[in-house]
C-alpha positions as CSV (number, residue, x, y, z in Angstrom):
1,X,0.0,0.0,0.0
2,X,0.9,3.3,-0.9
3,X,-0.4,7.0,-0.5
4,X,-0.5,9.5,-3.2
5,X,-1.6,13.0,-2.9
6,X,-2.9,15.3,-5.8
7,X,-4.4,18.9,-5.7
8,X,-6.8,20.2,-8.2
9,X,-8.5,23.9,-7.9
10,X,-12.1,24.3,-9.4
11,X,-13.3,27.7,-10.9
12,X,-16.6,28.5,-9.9
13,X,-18.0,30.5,-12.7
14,X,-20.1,33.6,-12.1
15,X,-23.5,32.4,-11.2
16,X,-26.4,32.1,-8.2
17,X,-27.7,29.6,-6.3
18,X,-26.0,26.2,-5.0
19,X,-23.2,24.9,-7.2
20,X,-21.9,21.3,-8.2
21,X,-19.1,21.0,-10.4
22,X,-17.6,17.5,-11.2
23,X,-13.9,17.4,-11.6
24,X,-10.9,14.5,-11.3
25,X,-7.4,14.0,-10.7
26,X,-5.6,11.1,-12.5
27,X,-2.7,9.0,-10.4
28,X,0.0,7.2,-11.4
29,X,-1.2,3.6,-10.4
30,X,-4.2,2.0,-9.9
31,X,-6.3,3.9,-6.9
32,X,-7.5,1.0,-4.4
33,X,-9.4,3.6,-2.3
34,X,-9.5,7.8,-2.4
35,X,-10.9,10.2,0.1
36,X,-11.6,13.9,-0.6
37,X,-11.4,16.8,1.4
38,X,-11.6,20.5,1.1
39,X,-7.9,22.4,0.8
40,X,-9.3,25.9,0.5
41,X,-11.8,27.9,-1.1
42,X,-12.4,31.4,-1.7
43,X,-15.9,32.8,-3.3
44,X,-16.8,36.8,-4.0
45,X,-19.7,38.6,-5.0
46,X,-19.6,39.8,-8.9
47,X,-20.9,43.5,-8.2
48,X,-20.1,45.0,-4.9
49,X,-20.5,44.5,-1.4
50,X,-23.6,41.9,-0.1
51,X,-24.3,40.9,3.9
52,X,-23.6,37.2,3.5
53,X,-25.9,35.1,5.2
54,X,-24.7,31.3,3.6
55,X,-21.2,30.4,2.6
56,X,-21.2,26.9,1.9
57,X,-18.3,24.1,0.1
58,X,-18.4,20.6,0.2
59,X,-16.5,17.8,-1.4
60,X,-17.1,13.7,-2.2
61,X,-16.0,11.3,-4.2
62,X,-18.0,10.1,-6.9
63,X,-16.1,7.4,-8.1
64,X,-12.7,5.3,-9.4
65,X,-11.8,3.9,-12.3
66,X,-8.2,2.7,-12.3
67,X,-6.2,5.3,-11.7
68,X,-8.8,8.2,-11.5
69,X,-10.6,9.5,-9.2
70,X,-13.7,11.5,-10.2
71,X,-15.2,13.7,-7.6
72,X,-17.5,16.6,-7.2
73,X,-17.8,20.3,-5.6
74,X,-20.4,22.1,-4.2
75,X,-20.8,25.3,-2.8
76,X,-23.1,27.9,-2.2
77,X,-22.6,31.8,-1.5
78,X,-25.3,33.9,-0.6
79,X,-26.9,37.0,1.0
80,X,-30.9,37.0,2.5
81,X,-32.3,37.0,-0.9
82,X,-30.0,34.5,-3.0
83,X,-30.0,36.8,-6.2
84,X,-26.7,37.7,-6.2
85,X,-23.9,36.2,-8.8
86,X,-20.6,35.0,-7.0
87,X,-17.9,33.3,-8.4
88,X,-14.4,32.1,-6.7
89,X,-12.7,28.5,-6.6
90,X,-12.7,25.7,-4.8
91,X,-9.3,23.4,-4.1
92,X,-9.4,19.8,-3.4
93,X,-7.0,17.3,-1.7
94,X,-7.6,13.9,-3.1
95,X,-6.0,11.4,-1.0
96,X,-5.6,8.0,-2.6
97,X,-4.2,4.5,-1.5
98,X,-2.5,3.6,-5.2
99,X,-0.8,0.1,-6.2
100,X,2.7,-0.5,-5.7
């Protein structure tokens, strides 16, 4: 058994409302078994300055196959009335115990 690391930053494009964005990171060897978790995040309002009353990001797996690992984002970034566009990213730390 061995553990790889791998790091992959998401763009949230400018938008409203909760967000899921799939993404991946490939390793070098077959992935046995991978866990996700958040690294860091950071998510702005387009246009100027809101009260925020939800800041929300989330990460899970959705699945391997051989040596990737597909998993998926979701935030959410909001003030009272959720009509705001925000945008930002979202970094991931895919941990992953890869074959020898």
């Amino acid at each position: 058994m061995s553990v790889a690391f791998q790091t992959r930053s998401i763009t949230i494009p400018p938008g409203t409302g909760r967000r899921s964005l799939d993404a991946s990171v490939t390793f070098g060897s077959t992935v046995n078994r991978a866990e996700v978790a958040l690294n860091g995040f950071k998510l702005d309002y387009v246009n100027s300055d809101h009260h925020i009353n939800i800041v929300e990001a989330d990460t899970d797996i959705v699945s391997i196959s051989g040596n990737t690992v597909n998993f998926r984002v979701e935030c959410n970034y909001a003030d009272q009335n959720f009509d705001d566009e925000y945008q930002g990213y979202v970094t991931a730390l895919v941990i992953a115990d890869v074959a020898d």
